[in-house]
N, CA, C and O atoms as CSV, one atom per row, in Angstrom:
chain,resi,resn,atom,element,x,y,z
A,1,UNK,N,N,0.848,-1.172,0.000
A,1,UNK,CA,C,0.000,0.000,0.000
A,1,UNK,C,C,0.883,1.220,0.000
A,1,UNK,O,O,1.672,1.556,0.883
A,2,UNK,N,N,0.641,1.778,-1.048
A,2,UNK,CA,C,-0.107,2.098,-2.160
A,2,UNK,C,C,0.489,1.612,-3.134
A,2,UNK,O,O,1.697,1.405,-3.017
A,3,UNK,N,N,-0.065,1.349,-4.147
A,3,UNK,CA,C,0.191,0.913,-5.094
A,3,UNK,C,C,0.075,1.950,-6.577
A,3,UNK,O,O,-1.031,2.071,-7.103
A,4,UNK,N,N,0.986,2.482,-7.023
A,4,UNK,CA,C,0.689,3.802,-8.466
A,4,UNK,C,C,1.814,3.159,-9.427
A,4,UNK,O,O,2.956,2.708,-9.336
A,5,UNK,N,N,0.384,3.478,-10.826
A,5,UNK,CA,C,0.712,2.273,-12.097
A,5,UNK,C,C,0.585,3.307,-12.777
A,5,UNK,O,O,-0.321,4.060,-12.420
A,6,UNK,N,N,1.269,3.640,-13.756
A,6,UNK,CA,C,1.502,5.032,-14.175
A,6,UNK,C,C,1.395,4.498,-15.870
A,6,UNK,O,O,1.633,3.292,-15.943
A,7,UNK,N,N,1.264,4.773,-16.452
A,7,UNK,CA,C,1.383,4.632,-18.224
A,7,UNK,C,C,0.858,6.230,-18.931
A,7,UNK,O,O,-0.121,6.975,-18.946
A,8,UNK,N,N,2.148,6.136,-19.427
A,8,UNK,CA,C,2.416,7.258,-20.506
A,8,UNK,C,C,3.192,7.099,-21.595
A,8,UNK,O,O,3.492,6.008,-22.079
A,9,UNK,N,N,3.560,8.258,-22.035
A,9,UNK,CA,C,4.251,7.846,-23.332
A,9,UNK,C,C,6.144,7.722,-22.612
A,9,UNK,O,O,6.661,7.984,-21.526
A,10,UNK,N,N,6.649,7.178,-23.956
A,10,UNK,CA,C,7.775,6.601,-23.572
A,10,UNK,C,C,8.860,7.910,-23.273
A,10,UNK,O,O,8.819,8.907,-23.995
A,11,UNK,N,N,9.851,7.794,-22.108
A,11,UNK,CA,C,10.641,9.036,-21.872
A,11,UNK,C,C,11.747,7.798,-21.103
A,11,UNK,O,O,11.694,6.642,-20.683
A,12,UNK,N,N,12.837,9.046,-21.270
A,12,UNK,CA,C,14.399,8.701,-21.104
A,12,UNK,C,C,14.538,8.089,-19.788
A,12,UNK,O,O,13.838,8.607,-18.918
A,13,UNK,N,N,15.287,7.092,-19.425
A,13,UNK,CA,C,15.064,6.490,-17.759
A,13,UNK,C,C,15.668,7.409,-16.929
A,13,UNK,O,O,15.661,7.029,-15.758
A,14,UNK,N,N,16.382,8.881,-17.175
A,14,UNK,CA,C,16.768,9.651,-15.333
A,14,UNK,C,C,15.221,10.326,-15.684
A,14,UNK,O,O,14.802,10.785,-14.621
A,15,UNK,N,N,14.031,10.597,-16.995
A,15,UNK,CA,C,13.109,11.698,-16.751
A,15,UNK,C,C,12.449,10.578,-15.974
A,15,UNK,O,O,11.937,11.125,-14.997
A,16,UNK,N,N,12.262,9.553,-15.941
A,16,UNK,CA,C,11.484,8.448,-15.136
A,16,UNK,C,C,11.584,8.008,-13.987
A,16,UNK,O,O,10.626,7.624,-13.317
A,17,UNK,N,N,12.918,8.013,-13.573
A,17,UNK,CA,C,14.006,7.806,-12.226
A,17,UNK,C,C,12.958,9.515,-11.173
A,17,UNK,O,O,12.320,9.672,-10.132
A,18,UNK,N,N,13.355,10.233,-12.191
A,18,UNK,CA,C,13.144,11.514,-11.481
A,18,UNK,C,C,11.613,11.971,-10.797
A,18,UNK,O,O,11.276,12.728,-9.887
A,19,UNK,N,N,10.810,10.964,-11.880
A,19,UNK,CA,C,9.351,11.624,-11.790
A,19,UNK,C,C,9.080,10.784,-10.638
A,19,UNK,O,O,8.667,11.299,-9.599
A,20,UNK,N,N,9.321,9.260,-10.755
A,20,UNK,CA,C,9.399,8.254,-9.854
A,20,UNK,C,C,9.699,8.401,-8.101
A,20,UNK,O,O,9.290,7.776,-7.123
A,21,UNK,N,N,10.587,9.515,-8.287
A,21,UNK,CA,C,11.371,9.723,-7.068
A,21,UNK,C,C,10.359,10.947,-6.785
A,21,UNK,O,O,10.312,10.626,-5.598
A,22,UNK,N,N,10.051,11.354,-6.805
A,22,UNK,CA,C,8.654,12.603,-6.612
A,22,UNK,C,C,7.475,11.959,-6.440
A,22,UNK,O,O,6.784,12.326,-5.490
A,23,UNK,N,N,7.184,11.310,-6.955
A,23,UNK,CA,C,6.002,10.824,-6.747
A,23,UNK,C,C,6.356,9.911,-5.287
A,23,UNK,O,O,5.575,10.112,-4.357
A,24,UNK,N,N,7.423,8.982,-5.065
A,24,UNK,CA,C,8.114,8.653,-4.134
A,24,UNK,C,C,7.513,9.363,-2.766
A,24,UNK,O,O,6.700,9.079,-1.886
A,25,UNK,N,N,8.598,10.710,-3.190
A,25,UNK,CA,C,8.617,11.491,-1.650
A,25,UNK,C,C,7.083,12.228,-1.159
A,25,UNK,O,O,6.878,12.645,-0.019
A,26,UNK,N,N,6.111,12.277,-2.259
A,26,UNK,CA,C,4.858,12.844,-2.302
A,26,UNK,C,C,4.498,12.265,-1.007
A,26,UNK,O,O,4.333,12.844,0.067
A,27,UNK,N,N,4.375,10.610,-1.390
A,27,UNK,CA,C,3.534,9.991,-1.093
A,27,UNK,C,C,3.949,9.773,0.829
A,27,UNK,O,O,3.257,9.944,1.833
A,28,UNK,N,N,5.186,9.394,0.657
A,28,UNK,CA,C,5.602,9.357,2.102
A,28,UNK,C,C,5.650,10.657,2.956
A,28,UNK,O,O,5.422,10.820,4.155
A,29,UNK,N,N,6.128,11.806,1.680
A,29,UNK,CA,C,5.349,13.345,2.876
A,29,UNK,C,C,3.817,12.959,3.299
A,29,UNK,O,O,3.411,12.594,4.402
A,30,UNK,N,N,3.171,13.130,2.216
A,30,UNK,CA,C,1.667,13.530,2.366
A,30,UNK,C,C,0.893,12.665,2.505
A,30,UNK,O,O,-0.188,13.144,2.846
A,31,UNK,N,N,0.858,11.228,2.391
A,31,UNK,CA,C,0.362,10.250,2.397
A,31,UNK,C,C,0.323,9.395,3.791
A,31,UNK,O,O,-0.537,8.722,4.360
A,32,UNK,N,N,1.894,9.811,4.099
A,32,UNK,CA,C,2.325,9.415,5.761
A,32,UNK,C,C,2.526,7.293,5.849
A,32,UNK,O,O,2.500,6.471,6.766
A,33,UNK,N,N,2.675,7.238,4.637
A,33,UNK,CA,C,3.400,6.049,5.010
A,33,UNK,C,C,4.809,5.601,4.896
A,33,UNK,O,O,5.627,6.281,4.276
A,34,UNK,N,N,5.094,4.589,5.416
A,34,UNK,CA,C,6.442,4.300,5.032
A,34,UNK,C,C,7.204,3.873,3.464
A,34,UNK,O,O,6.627,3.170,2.634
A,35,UNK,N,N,8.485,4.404,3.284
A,35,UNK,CA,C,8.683,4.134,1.817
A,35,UNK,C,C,8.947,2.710,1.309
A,35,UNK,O,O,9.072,2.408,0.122
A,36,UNK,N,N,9.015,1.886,2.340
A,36,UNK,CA,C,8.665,0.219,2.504
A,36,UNK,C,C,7.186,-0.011,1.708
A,36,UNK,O,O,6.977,-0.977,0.974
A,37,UNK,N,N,6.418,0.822,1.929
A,37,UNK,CA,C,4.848,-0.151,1.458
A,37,UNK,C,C,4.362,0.894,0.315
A,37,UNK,O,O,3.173,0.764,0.024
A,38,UNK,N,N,5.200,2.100,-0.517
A,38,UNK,CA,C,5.180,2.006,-1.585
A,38,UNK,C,C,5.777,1.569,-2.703
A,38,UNK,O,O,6.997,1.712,-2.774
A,39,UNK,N,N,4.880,0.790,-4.089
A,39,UNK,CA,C,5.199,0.472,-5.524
A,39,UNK,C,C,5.077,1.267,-6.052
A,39,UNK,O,O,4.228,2.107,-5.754
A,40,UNK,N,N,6.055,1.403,-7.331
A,40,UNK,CA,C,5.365,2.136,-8.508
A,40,UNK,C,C,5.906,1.721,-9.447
A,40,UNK,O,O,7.085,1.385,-9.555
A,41,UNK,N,N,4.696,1.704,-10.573
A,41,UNK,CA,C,5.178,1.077,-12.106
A,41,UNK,C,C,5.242,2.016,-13.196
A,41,UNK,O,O,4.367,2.882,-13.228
A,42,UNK,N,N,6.163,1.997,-14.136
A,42,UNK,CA,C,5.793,2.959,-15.522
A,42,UNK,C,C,5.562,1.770,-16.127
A,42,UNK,O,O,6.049,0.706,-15.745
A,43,UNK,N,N,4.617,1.945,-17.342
A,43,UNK,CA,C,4.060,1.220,-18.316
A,43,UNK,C,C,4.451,2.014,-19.371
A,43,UNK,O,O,4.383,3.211,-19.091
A,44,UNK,N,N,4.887,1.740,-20.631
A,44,UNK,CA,C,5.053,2.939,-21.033
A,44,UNK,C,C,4.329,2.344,-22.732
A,44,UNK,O,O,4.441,1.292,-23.361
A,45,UNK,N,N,3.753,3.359,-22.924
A,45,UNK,CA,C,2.749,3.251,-23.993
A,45,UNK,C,C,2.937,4.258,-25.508
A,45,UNK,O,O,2.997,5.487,-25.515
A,46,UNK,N,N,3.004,3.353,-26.723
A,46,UNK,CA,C,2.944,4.349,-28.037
A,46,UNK,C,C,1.846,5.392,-28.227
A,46,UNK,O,O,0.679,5.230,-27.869
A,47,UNK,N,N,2.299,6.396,-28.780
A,47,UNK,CA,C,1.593,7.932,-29.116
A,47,UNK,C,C,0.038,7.520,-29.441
A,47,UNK,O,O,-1.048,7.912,-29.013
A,48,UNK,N,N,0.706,5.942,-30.993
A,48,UNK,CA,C,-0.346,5.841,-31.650
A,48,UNK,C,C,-1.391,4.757,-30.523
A,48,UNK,O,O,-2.611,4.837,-30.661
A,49,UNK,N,N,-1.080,4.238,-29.950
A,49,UNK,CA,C,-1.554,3.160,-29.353
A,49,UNK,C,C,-2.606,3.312,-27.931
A,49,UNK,O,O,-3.356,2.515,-27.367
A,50,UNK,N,N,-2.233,4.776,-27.681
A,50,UNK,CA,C,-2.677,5.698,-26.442
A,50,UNK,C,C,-4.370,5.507,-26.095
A,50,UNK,O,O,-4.980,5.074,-25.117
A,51,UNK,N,N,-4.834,6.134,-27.594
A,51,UNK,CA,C,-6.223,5.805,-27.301
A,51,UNK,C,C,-7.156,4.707,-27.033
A,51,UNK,O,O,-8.058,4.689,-26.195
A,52,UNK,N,N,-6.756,3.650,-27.995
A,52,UNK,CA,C,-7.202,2.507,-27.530
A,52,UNK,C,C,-6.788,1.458,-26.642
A,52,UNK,O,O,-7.514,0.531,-26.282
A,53,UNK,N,N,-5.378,1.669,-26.240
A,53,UNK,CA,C,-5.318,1.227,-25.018
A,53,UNK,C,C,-5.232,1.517,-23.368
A,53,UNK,O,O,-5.255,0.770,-22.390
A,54,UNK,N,N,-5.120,2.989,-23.541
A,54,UNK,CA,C,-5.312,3.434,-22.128
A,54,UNK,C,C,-6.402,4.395,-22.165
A,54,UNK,O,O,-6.962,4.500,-21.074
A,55,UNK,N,N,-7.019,5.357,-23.380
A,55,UNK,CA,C,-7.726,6.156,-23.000
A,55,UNK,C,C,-9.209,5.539,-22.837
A,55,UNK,O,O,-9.902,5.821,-21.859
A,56,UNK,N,N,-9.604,4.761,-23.766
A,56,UNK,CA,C,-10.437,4.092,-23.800
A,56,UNK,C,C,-11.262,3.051,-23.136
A,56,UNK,O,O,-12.471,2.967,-22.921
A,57,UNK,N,N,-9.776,1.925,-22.752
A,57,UNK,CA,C,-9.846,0.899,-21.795
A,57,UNK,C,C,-9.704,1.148,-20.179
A,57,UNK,O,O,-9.774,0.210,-19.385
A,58,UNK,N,N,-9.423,2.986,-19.632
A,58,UNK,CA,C,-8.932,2.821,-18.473
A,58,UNK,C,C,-9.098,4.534,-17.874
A,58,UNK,O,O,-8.898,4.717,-16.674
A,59,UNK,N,N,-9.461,5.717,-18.756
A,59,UNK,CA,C,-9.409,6.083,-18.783
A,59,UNK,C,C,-10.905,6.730,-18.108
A,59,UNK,O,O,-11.104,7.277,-17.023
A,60,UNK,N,N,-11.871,6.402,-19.288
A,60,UNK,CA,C,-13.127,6.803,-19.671
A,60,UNK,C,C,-13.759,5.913,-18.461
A,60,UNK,O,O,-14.162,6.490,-17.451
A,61,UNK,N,N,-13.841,4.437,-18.590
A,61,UNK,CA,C,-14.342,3.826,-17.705
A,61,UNK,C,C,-13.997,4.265,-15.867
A,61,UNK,O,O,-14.930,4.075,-15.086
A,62,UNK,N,N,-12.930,4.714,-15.423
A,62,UNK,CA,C,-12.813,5.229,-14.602
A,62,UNK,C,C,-12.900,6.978,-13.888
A,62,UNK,O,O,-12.407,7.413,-12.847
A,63,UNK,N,N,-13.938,7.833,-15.204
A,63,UNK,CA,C,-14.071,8.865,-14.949
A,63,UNK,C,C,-14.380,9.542,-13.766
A,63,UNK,O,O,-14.062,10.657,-13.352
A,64,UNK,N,N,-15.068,8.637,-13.304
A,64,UNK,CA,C,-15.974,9.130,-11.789
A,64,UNK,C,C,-14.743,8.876,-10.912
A,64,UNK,O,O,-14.772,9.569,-9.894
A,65,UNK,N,N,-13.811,8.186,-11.001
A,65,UNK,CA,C,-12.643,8.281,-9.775
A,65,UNK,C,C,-11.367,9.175,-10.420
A,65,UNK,O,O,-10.375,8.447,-10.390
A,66,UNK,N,N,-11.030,10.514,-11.004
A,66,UNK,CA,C,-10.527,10.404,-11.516
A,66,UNK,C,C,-10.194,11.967,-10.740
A,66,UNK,O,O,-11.100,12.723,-10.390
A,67,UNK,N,N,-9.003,12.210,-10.592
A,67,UNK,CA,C,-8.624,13.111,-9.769
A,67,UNK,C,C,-8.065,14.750,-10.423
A,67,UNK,O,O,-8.120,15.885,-9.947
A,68,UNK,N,N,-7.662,14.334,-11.399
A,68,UNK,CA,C,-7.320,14.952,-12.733
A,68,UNK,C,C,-7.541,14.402,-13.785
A,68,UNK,O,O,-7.146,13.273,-14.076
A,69,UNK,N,N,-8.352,15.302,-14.645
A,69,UNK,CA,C,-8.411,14.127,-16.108
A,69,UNK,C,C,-8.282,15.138,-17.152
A,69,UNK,O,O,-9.058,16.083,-17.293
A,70,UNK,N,N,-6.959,14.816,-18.091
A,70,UNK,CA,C,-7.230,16.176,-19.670
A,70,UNK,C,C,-6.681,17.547,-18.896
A,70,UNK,O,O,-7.078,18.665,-19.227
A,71,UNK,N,N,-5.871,17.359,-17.994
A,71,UNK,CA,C,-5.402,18.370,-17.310
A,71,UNK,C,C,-6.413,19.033,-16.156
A,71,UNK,O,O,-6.075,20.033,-15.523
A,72,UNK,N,N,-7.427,18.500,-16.000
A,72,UNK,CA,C,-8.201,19.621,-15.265
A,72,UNK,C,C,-8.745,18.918,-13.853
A,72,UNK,O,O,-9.134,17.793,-13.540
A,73,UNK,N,N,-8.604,19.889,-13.335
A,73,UNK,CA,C,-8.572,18.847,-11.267
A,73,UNK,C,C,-9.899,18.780,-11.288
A,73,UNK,O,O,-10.494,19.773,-10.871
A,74,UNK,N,N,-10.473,17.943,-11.635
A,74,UNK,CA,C,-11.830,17.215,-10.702
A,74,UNK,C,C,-11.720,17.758,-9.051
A,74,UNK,O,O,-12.786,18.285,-8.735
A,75,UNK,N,N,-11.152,17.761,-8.417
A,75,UNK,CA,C,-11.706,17.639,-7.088
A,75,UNK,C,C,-11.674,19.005,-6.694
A,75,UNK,O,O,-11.607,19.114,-5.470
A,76,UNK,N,N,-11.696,19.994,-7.259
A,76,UNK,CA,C,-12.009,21.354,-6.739
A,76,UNK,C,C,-13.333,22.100,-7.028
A,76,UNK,O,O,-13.572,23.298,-7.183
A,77,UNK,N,N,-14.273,20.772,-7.055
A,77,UNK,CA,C,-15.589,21.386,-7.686
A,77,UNK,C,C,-16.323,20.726,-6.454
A,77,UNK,O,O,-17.508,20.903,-6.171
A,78,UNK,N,N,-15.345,19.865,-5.706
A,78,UNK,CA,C,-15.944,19.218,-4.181
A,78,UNK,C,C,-15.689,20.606,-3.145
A,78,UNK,O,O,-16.360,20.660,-2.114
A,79,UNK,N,N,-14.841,21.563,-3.412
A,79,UNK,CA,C,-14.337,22.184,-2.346
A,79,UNK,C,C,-14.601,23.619,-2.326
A,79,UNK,O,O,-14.188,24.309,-1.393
């Protein structure tokens, strides 16, 4: 716990190392767990391949949980 599965398009392994390591320290600042019981995966996905396999299959179907989507924060329309 927690578990963050990330898929995007393909980038250089320190821009991945780097984003990885942020998302990292996020989670153990703000999240308050130990860096023991977080994972994280890049998946990394073609330009052309984007829509039908992540926007479509994972994207859309999970709108209602979706924290940011298309750039725009969902959750400031709770607050």
């Amino acid at each position: 716990m927690p578990y963050i599965r990330i898929k995007a398009y393909p980038k250089d392994q320190a821009t991945k190392e780097k984003v990885v390591e942020a998302i990292n320290k996020a989670f153990v600042d703000n999240w308050g767990c130990a860096p023991e019981a977080i994972s994280i995966s890049i998946e990394e996905v073609a330009p052309e391949d984007w829509v039908e396999q992540v926007e479509k299959k994972e994207i859309l179907p999970m709108a209602d949980k979706m924290y940011v989507m298309n750039g725009q924060k969902k959750y400031e329309k709770n607050n």
